[in-house]
C-alpha positions, 0 to 999 in steps of 0.5 A: 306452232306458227305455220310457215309463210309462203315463200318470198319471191321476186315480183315481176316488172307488170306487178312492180308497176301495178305495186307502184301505181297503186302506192302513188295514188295512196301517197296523192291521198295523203298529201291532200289530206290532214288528220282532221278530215279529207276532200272527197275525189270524183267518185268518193275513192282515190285515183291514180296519181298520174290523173287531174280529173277535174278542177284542182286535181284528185281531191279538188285542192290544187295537189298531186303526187307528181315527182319530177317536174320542171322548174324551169320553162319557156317556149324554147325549153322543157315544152313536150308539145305546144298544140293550137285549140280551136275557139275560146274557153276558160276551162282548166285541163281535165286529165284521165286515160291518156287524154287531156279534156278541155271545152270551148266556144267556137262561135256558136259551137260550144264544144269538148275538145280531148288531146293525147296527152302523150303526144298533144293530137287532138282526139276529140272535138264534137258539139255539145250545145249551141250557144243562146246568144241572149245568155250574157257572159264577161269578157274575163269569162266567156262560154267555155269556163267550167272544168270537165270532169272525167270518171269511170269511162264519163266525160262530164261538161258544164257550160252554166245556164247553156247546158250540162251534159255526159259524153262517152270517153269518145265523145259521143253524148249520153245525155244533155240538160239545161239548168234553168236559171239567169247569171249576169257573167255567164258559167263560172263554176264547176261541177263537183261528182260525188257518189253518182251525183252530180252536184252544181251551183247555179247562182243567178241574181234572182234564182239561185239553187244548188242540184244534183244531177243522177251522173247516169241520167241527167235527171235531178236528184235533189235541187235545194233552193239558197236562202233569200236573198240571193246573187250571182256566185261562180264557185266549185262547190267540195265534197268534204269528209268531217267528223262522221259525215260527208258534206258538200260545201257551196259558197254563194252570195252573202253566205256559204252553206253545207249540203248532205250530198245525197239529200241536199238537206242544208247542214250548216251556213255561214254570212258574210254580209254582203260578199258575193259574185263569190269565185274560188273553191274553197278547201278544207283541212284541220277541221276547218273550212277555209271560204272566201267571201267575193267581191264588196267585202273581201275576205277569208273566212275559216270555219269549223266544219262541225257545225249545226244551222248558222254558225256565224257566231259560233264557228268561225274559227279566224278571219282574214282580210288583208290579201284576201283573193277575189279569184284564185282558190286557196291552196293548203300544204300542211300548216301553212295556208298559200293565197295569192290575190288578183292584183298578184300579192301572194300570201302564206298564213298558218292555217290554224290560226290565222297568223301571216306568216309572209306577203309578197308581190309576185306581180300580174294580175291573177284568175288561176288557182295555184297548185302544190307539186314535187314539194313546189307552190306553182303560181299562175298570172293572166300573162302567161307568167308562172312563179314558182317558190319552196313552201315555208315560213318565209318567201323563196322564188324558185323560178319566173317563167314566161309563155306566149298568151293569156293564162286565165286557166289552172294548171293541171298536173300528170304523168310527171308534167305540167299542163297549161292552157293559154288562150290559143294554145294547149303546153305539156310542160316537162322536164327535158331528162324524162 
């Protein structure tokens, strides 16, 4: 005989809220995921949908969950606050706990800047490092390029060769350290986190290595060297689940390779002959990942992640080379593939296989990383221009918008809004009836 259940009963407006939460942070999850593997979040679990905690979002890849968000905007409509940032900087908003991270270079300063993400105040602006003047940097790039990371209380700052460090949720510092190595433009790349590691790519014309940083400490846990030869490289390496183990994903000149991330032991490598000054962070799904080559030899590699040792002949599984972006990642949604390329062509393929599904020219010149939203591809030009389309077989615009400044940075999605850094200014953009 069944025994009875406990009685239904109605859930309180706290627990509603609780219940809520917690199904978007799944439904972030599956978004961002596909059945044949996953990119891993910070700390390896799933986060509150309402959080961008680092470049590209919870998984890394350009999605969140968010509903609600504007199509349309200026800088007269749909702007919650516009707030000045003080010096310059390329690093993309990192969003957790209410706060907007971003970093900076004034001056010689090179600074970690936090905004109230529900008003735009500024919350914290403290000095990390003094800047070496001998470290060179492109103009494209500057001192302040690399995305924050925001976890568990940490706050997690790169300014490539000139230091990495952990400040407090207040901006107090935890530890600092230097990774010594020579790149010809400066930091481009940004940290990945994964089971309390800290993982960099630091790609110098001569030095080149990928390490793990203990998150607590600063000290280094693993530090693998690139195979020779090396080159400069400015990519964010990712953390993917295939098959039946985690891996840590690193594009570097003339080749990319898969890392254990707890040893650093290399799993597989991929060449690609004499790409490097590599940029975009590569994405996973459908077992594949999906690589960009650099400059000299663009182009999009497709790469079975199950692999052992050089998989060149072996595992690629597609390539493309019309269209190929030298700067903006790619950004997966389901079965098509989305690229948009420097000179502003945008590109859907399907990602299984490769087959252009359609090309158009959006215009401007393009460094930021798309992002998929609220069932909208959202494109970002240096100009300050977004183009927003419906994902699907064939080009559909949406919506052009335009603000004030450069726009070199990647937009950043929370709590129904979307953020855009320029380089003088920090937008919440949101949907005037929220």
């Amino acid at each position: 005989m069944r025994r009875a259940g406990p009685k239904a009963r109605v859930l309180s407006a706290m627990e509603w809220k609780r219940w809520w939460r917690l199904a978007r942070a799944a439904l972030v999850f599956a978004i961002a995921s596909t059945a044949s593997g996953w990119a891993s979040t910070p700390a390896g679990r799933v986060l509150a949908a309402e959080d961008w905690p680092q470049f590209r979002g919870p998984t890394g890849q350009g999605h969140s969950a968010e509903r609600g968000l504007p199509v349309d905007w200026s800088e007269s409509r749909n702007v919650i606050w516009k707030t000045p940032v003080p010096g310059a900087g390329w690093s993309s908003p990192a969003i957790a706990g209410g706060r907007v991270w971003i970093t900076a270079a004034v001056g010689d300063s090179l600074r970690a800047l936090a905004f109230d993400r529900a008003t735009g105040r500024e919350a914290v602006n403290v000095e990390v490092f003094r800047a070496d003047r001998s470290v060179a940097h492109h103009p494209k790039n500057g001192r302040a390029s690399p995305t924050p990371i925001v976890d568990g209380g940490r706050v997690y700052v790169h300014f490539g060769a000139e230091g990495t460090a952990a400040l407090t949720d207040t901006g107090e510092v935890v530890w600092r350290t230097r990774l010594q190595y020579e790149s010809q433009h400066g930091g481009g790349g940004s940290p990945a986190l994964h089971d309390g590691l800290l993982i960099v790519n630091c790609d110098g014309g001569s030095d080149a290595f990928v390490v793990a940083l203990d998150a607590r400490t600063g000290k280094t846990r693993w530090k693998t060297p690139r195979r020779s030869p090396a080159d400069q490289a400015y990519s964010t390496p990712l953390v993917i689940r295939a098959g039946d183990r985690d891996a840590v994903v690193s594009v570097g000149a003339f080749r990319a390779a898969a890392y254990d991330p707890a040893t650093g032991k290399e799993l597989w490598r991929v060449s690609y002959g004499d790409g490097f000054s590599n940029v975009p962070r590569p994405v996973f799904g459908h077992g594949l990942v999906y690589i960009a080559t650099g400059f000299m030899q663009p182009a999009l590699l497709a790469v079975r992640a199950d692999g052992a040792g050089d998989v060149t002949k072996t595992h690629v599984a597609w390539t493309l080379q019309r269209g190929a972006p030298l700067t903006p990642s790619p950004l997966l949604v389901g079965n098509e593939l989305y690229l948009v390329n420097d000179t502003g062509i945008a590109s859907s393929v399907d990602a299984r296989d490769g087959a252009m599904r359609w090309q158009h020219r959006v215009g401007g010149n393009h460094s930021a990383s798309p992002v998929y939203a609220d069932g909208r591809v959202y494109f970002l030009s240096e100009d300050g221009v977004a183009t927003v389309i419906a994902p699907g077989p064939e080009f559909k615009l949406l919506s052009t918008n335009r603000l004030d400044g450069a726009t070199l940075a990647s937009m950043a999605i929370s709590d129904g809004s979307i953020f855009i850094r320029t380089n003088s200014h920090l937008y919440r953009i949101g949907a005037a009836n929220r």
